[in-house]
C-alpha positions, -999 to 999 in steps of 0.1 A, spaced: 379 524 15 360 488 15 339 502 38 327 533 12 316 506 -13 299 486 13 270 512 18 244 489 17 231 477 49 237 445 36 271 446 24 277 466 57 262 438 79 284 413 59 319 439 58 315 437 95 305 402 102 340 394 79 362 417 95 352 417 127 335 385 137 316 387 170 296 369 192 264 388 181 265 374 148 264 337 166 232 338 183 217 360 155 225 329 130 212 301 157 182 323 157 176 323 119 171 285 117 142 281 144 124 314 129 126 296 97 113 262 109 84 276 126 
């Protein structure tokens, strides 16, 4: 049912990340930092 509102690739992105926390979401947000820097 959550997962009906969350349609969004946003909100699904997030629904996930909340739910299921995995190791992709680590490197992805080590990766956001540098990009941002540079």
């Amino acid at each position: 049912m959550l997962f009906r509102g969350a349609v969004t690739p946003g909100g699904n992105a997030l629904a996930l990340g909340v739910l299921f926390p995995r190791p992709t979401f680590k490197p992805f947000s080590q990766h956001s930092p540098p990009i941002d820097r540079r």
